[in-house]
C-alpha positions as MATLAB code, in Angstrom:
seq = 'XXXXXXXXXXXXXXXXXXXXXXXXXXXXXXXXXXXXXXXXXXXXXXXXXXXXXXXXXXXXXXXXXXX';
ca = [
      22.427    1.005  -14.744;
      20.165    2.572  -12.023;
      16.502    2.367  -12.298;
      14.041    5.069  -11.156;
      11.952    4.129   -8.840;
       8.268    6.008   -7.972;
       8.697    5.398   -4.149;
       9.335    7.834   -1.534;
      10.367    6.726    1.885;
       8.918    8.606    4.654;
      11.606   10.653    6.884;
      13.686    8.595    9.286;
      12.913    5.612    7.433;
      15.811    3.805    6.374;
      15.534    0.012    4.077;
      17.794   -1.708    1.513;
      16.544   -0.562   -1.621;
      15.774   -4.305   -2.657;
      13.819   -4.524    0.532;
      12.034   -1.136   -0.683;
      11.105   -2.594   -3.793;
       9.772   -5.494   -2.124;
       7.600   -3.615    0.201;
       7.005   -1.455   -2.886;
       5.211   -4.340   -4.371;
       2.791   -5.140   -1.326;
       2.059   -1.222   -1.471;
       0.725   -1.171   -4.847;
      -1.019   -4.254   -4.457;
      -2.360   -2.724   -1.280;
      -3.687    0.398   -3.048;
      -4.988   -2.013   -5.788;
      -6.864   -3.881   -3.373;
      -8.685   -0.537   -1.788;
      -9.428    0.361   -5.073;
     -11.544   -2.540   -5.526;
     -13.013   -2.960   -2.177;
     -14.233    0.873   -2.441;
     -15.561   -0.154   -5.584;
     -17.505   -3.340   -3.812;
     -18.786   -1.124   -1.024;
     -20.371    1.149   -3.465;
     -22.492   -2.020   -4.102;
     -23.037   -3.209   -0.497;
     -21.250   -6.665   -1.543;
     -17.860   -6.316    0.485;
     -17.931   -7.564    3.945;
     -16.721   -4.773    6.149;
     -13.878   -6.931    7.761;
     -11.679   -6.928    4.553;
     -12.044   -3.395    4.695;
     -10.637   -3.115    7.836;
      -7.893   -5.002    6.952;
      -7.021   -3.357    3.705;
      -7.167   -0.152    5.755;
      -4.747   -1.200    8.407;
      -2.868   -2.558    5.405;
      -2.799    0.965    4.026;
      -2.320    2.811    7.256;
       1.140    0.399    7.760;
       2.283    1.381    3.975;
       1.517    5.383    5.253;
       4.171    4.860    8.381;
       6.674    3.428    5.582;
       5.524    5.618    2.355;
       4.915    9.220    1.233;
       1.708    8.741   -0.827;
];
């Protein structure tokens, strides 16, 4: 049995699909996490280095990900 998966690799890149999955994971979680950091700027309690790193985070998913 195949399962679907949501994920869409950008062009040219090329990973084992278990490997995709597993990178799959860190993506959502990534995503997850700028969720809530945009939600703790809104209320000035997020310290602007984890936003940098989530958004490097995010920008490395991008080069591996279509969104």
């Amino acid at each position: 049995m195949t399962e679907k998966t949501n994920w869409k690799l950008q062009p040219g890149v090329n990973l084992a699909p278990e490997v995709v999955d597993e990178v799959a994971k860190v993506a959502c979680a990534l995503k997850s996490l700028s969720a809530y950091t945009t939600f703790a700027m809104e209320r000035e309690d997020c310290p602007e280095d984890l936003r940098k790193i989530v958004d490097d985070g995010l920008e490395a998913m991008a080069r591996i990900f279509q969104w």
